[in-house]
C-alpha positions as CSV (number, residue, x, y, z in Angstrom):
1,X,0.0,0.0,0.0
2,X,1.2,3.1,-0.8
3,X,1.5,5.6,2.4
4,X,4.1,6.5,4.8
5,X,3.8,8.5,7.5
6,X,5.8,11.7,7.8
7,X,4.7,13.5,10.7
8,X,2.8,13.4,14.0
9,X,1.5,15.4,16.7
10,X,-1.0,15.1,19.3
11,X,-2.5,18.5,21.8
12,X,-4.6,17.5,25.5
13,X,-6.9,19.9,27.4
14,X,-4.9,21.7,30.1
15,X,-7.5,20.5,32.9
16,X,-6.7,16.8,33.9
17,X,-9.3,15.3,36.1
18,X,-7.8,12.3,38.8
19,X,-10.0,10.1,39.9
20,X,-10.2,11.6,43.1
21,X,-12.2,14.6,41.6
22,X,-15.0,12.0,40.3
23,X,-15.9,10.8,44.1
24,X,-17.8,14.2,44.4
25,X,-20.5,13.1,42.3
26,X,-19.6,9.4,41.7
27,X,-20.2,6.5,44.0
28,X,-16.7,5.7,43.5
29,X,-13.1,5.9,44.5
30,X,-9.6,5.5,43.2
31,X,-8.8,1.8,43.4
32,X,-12.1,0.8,42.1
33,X,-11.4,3.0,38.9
34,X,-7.9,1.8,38.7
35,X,-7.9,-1.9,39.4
36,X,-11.1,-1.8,36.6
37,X,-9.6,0.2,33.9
38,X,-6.1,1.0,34.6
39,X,-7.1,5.0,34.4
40,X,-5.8,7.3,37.0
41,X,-6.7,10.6,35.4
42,X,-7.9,11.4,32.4
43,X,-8.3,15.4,30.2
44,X,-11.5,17.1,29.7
45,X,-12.6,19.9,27.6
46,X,-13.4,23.1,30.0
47,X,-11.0,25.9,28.5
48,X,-11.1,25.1,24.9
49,X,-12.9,24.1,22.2
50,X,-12.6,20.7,20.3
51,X,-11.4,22.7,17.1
52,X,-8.5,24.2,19.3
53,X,-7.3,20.8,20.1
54,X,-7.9,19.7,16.6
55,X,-5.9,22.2,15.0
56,X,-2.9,22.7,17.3
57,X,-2.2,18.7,16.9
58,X,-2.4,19.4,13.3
59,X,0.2,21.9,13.7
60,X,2.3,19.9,15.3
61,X,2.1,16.9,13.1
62,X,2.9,19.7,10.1
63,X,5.4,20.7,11.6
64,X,7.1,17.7,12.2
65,X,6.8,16.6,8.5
66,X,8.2,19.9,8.0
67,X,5.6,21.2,5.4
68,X,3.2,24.0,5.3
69,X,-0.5,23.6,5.6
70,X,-0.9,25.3,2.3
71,X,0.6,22.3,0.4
72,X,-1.8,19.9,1.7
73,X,-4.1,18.0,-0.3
74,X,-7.1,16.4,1.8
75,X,-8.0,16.5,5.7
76,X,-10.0,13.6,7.0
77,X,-11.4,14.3,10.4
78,X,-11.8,11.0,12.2
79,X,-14.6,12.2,15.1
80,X,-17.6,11.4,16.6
81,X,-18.7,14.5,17.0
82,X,-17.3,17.7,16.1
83,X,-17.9,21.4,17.9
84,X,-20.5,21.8,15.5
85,X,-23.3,19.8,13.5
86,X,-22.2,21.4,10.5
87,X,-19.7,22.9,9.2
88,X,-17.6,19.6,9.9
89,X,-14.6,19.5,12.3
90,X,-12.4,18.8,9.3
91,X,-13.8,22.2,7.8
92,X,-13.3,24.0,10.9
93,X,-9.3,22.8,11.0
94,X,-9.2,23.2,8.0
95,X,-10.1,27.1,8.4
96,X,-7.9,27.4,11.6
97,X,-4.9,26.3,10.2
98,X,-5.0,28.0,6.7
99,X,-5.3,25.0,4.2
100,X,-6.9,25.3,1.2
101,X,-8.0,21.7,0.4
102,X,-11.1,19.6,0.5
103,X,-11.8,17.9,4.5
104,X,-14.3,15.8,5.7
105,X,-15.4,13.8,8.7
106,X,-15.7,10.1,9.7
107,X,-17.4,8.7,12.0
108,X,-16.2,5.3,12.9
109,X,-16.3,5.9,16.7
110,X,-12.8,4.0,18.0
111,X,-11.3,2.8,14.9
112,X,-11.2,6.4,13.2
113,X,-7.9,6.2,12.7
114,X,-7.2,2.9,11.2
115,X,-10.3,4.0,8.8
116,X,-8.9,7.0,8.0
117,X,-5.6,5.3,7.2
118,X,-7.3,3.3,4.5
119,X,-9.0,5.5,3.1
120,X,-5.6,7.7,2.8
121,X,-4.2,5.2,1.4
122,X,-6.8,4.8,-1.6
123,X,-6.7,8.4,-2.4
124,X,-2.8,8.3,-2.3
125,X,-2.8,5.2,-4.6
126,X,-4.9,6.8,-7.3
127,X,-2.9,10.0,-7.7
128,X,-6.0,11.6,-6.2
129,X,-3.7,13.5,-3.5
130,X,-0.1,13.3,-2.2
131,X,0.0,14.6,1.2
132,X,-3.2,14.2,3.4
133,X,-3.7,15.0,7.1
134,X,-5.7,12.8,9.3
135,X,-6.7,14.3,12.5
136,X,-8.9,12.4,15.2
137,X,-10.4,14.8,17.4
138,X,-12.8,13.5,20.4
139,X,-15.0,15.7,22.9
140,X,-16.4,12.4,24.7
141,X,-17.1,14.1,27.7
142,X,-19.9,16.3,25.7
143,X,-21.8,12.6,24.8
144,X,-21.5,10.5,28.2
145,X,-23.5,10.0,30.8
146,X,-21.6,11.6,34.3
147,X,-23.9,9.9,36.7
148,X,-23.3,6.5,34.9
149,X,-20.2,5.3,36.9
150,X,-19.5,2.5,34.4
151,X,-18.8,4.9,31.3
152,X,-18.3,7.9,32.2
153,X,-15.1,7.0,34.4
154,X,-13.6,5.8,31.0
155,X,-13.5,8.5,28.4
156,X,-11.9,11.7,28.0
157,X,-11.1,14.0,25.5
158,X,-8.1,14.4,23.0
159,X,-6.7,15.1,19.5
160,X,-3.9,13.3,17.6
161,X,-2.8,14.0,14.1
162,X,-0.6,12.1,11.4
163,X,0.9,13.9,7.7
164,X,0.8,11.4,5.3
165,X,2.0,11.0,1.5
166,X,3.3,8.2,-0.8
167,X,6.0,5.7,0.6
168,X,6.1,2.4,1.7
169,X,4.9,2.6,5.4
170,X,1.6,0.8,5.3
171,X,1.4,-2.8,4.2
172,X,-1.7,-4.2,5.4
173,X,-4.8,-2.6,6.3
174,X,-8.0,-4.9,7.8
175,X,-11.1,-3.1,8.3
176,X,-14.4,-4.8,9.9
177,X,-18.2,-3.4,10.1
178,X,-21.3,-4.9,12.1
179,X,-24.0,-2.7,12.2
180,X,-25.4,-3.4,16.0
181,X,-26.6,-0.4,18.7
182,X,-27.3,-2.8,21.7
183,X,-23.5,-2.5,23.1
184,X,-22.8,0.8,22.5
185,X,-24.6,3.8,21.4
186,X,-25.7,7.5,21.4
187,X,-28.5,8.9,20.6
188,X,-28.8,12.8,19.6
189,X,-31.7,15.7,20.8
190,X,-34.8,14.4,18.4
191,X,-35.5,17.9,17.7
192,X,-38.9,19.5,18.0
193,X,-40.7,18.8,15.0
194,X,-44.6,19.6,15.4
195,X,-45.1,16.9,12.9
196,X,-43.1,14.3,14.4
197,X,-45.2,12.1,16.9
198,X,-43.2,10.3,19.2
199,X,-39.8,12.7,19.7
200,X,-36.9,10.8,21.0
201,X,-35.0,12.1,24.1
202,X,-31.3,12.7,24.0
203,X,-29.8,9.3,24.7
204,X,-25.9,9.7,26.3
205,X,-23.8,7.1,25.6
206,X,-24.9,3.7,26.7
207,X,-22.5,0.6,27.4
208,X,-22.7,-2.8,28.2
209,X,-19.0,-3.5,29.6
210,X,-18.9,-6.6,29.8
211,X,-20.2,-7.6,26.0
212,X,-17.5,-4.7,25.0
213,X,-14.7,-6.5,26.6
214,X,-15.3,-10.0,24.9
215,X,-16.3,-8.3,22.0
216,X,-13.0,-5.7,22.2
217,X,-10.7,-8.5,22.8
218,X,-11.7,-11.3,20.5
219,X,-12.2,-8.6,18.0
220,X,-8.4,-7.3,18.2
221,X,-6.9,-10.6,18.3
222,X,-8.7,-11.5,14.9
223,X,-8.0,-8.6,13.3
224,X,-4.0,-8.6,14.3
225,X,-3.6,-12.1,13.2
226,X,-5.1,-11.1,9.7
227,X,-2.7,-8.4,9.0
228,X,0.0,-10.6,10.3
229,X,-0.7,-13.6,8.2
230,X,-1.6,-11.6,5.5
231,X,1.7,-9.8,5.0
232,X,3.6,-13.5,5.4
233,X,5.0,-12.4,8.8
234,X,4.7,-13.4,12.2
235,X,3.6,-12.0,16.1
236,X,7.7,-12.0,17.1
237,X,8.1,-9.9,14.0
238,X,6.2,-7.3,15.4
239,X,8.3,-4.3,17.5
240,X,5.6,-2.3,18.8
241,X,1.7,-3.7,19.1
242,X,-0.5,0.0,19.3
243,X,-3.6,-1.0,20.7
244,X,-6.5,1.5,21.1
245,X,-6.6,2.4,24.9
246,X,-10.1,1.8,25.8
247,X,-9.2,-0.4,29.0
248,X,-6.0,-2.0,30.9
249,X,-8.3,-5.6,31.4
250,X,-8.8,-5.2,27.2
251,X,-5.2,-4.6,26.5
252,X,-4.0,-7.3,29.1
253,X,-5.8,-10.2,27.4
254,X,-4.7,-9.3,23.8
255,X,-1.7,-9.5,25.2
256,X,-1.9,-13.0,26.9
257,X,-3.8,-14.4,23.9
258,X,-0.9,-13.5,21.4
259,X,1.7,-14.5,23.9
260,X,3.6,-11.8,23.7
261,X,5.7,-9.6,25.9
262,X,4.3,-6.3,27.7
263,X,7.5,-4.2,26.8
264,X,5.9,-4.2,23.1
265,X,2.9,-3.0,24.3
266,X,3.0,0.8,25.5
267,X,0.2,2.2,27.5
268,X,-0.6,5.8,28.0
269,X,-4.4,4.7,29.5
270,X,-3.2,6.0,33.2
271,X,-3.1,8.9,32.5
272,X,-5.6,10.1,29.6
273,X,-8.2,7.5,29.5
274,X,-10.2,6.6,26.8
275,X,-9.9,9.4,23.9
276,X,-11.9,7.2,21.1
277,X,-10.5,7.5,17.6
278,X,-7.4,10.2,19.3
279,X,-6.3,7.3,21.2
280,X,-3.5,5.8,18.8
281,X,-2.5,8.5,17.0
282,X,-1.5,10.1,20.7
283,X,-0.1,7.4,21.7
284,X,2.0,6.8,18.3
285,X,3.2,10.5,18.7
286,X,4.4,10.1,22.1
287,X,6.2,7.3,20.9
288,X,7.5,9.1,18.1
289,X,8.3,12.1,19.8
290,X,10.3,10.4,22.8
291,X,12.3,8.7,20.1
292,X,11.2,5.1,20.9
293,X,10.0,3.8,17.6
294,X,13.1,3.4,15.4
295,X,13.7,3.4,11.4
296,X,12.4,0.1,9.9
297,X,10.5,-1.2,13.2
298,X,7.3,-3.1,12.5
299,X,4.3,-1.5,14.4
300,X,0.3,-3.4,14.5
301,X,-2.6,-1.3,15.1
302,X,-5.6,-2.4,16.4
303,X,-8.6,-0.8,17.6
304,X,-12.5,-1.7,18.0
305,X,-15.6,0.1,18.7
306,X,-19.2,1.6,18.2
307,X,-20.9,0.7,14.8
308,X,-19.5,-1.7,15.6
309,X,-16.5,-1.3,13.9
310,X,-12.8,-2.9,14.0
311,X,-9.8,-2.5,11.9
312,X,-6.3,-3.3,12.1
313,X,-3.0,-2.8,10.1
314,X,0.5,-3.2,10.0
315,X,3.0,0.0,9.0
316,X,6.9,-0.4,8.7
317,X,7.9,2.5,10.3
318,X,10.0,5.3,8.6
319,X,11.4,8.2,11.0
320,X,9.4,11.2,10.4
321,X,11.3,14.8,9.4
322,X,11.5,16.5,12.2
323,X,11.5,14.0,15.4
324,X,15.2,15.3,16.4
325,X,13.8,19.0,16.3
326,X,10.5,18.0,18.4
327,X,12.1,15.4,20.9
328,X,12.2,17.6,23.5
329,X,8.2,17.8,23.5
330,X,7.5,16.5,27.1
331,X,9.3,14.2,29.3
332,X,9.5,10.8,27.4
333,X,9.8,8.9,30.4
334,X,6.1,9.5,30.6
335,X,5.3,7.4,27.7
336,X,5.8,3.8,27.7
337,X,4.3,1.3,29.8
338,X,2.0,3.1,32.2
């Protein structure tokens, strides 16, 4: 497949929430949390708006491929829900950081990213652009339910961004789809149509936890194996395994079932929860940032979610532009396994 990725940048709310904060209004404490998730604290929106986070990991990720946002050809906006019904988040990033090129959303809940990757990829391979930007921007905090203590002590809110253009990066890309709203959904205001006769309330999100575990982890371990298999290598070949941080129990048992050591599996969960499609692309640009994913390593991606949707792929990593220039973007020893 023809896509590499050249650059990569990620921006958190400044207010970070520890699990302390949620006994106020939670029937809850720390250890319950922790020992359930693995989350400690997590960021929430309060000071800015999703479009600042948005645009300032977009920045960052431009700036670490070293181009200009002018030069860009296409922004895909992997979100749930942007600031706005319409104009899209990718317009609005697309305004705040001066490009001049066509942008659009997608909403694939928790596997935005990998999505977005494919579709990348298509539009790469058919000459239809040559340097894309995919940025995953999540306000979950706007759509769960805070006096639900089973979801709401999960998700938080985040941006990560990626530059990408032709190369060979990505080899394999596996993408699943089963439409089903019993496990998780959302429902938005029904509006207030006179001629309407039933009008739906707003629905926050709802979650059956325990269905999303066996559903998460059987899900990843399918779609891993696929890629694997399907490039003709194997799980030891495999430097770094990216998994979408949606819970420590989820990211454990991949990790038993494939047999494979934690030290390939980096964690950032601790301390930013559940971000949604933001999840791996901050986590791959911590990684990349702090130096710790090195030219010609072999990284899998998984992630699973709402729709419900999976997807996984494999990328042979190339060292983006400007990593020596950004490594001293926050302390790297806060990366890794968490």
């Amino acid at each position: 497949m023809d896509l590499k990725i050249i650059g990569t940048g990620r921006s958190m709310p400044v207010r970070a929430v520890a699990n302390e904060e949620l006994t106020r209004f939670l029937e809850t404490d720390d250890a319950w949390i922790a020992s359930r998730t693995g989350i400690r604290e997590r960021r929430i929106l309060t000071e800015e708006s999703l479009t600042d986070l948005a645009a300032q990991a977009a920045m960052k990720a431009l700036e670490d491929a070293q181009i200009d946002a002018g030069t860009l050809d296409l922004i895909i906006c992997p979100t749930m829900q942007g600031d706005l019904i319409t104009p899209s988040q990718a317009c609005m990033v697309q305004s705040r950081i001066g490009a001049g090129c066509p942008a659009f959303d997608i909403n694939c809940a928790c596997t935005g990213f990998i999505y977005g990757l494919d579709i990348a990829a298509a539009y790469l391979e058919t000459g239809r652009a040559e340097t894309i930007l995919i940025v995953c921007a999540e306000a979950m905090s706007r759509i769960v339910d805070w006096t639900d203590r089973g979801s709401c002590i999960v998700f938080a809110d985040g941006a990560g961004a990626v530059v990408v253009t032709k190369g060979q990066g990505l080899k394999t890309t596996h993408l699943t789809a089963c439409g089903d709203d019993a496990l998780l959904r959302a429902r938005p205001d029904g509006g207030n149509c006179p001629l309407t006769p039933e009008i739906k309330p707003i629905e926050r999100l709802v979650m059956n936890g325990p269905e999303v575990y066996k559903f998460a982890v059987s899900a990843a371990v399918r779609d891993l194996q696929t890629v694997i298999e399907k490039d003709g290598a194997s799980l030891d070949d495999v430097d770094w395994f990216l998994l979408h941080q949606a819970n420590r129990r989820i990211l454990e048992a991949v990790r038993n079932r494939l047999n494979q050591p934690e030290a390939k599996f980096p964690s950032n969960i601790a301390r930013y929860g559940n971000t949604s499609a933001a999840s791996l692309p901050i986590l791959l640009d911590e990684l990349n940032k702090a130096d710790q994913i090195k030219e010609g390593q072999l990284l899998a991606l998984s992630a699973f979610g709402a729709g419900l949707t999976t997807g996984a792929c494999l990328i042979r990593w190339h060292e983006t532009k400007g990593v020596i220039k950004s490594r001293t973007e926050g302390n790297s020893s806060d990366v890794l396994i968490s």
